[in-house]
C-alpha positions as CSV (number, residue, x, y, z in Angstrom):
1,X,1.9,13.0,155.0
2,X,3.1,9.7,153.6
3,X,0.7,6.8,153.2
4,X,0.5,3.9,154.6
5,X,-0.5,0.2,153.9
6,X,-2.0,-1.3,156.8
7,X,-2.5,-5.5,157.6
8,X,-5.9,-5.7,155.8
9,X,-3.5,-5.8,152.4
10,X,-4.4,-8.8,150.5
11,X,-1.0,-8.6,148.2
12,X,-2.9,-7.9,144.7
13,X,-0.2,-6.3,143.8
14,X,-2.6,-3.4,141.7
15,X,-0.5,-0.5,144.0
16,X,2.8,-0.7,143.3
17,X,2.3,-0.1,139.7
18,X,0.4,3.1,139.9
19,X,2.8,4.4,142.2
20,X,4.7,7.3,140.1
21,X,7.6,7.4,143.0
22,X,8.2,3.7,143.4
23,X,7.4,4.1,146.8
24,X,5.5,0.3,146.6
25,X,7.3,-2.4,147.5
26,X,6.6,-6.0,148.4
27,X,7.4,-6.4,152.4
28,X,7.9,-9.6,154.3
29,X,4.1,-10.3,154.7
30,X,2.4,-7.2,153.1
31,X,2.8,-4.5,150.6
32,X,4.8,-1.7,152.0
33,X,5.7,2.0,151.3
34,X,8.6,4.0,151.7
35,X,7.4,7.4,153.5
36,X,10.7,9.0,152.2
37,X,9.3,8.5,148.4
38,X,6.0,9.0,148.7
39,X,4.5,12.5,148.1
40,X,0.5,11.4,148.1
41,X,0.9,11.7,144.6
42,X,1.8,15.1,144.8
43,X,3.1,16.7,141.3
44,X,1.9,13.5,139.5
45,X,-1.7,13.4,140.3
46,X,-4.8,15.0,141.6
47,X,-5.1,11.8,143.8
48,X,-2.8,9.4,145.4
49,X,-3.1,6.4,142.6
50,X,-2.8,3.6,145.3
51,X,-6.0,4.7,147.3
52,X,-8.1,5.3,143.9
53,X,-7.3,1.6,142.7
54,X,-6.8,-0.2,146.2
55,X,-9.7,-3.4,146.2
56,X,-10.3,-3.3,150.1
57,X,-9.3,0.5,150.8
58,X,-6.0,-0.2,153.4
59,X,-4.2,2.3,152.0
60,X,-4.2,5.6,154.8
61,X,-2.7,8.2,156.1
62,X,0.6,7.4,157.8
63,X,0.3,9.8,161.6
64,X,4.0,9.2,161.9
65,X,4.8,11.3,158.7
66,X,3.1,14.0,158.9
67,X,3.7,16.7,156.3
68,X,2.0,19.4,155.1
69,X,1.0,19.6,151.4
70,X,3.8,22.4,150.3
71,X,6.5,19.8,151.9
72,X,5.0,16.9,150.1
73,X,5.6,19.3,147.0
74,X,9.5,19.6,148.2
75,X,9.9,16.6,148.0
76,X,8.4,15.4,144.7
77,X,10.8,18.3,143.4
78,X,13.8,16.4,145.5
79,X,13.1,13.4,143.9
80,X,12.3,14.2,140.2
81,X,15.8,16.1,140.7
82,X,17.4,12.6,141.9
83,X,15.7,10.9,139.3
84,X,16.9,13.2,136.5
């Protein structure tokens, strides 16, 4: 499933960097991710990069984008396509 930043973000800005999709983005209070872009790190990484560098661990699962890991892998191979 897609991850999630929740409201304990304190805008360090050390996520959006790591992220191998650009799925990071700068929202209108908090850091924010695009559930469409991110694969968990999926085909890039063992780990999803944000959660392994994230200072005060709000980085989670998003519930409302569920996906299992073989769709995750769709859709790292949908967007490496795209990006090609």
């Amino acid at each position: 499933m897609a991850l999630k930043i929740t409201e304990e973000c304190i805008n360090c800005d050390v996520c959006a960097p790591v992220c191998p999709n650009e799925a990071i983005y700068q929202g209108e209070m908090i850091f924010e991710i695009k559930p469409s872009a991110c694969t968990e790190c999926v085909g890039h990484f063992a780990e999803p990069q944000c959660v392994a560098i994230c200072p005060v661990n709000c980085i989670i699962l998003d519930p409302e984008h569920a996906e299992t890991p073989a769709q995750l892998q769709e859709k790292y191979r949908r967007l490496v396509k795209k990006n090609d």
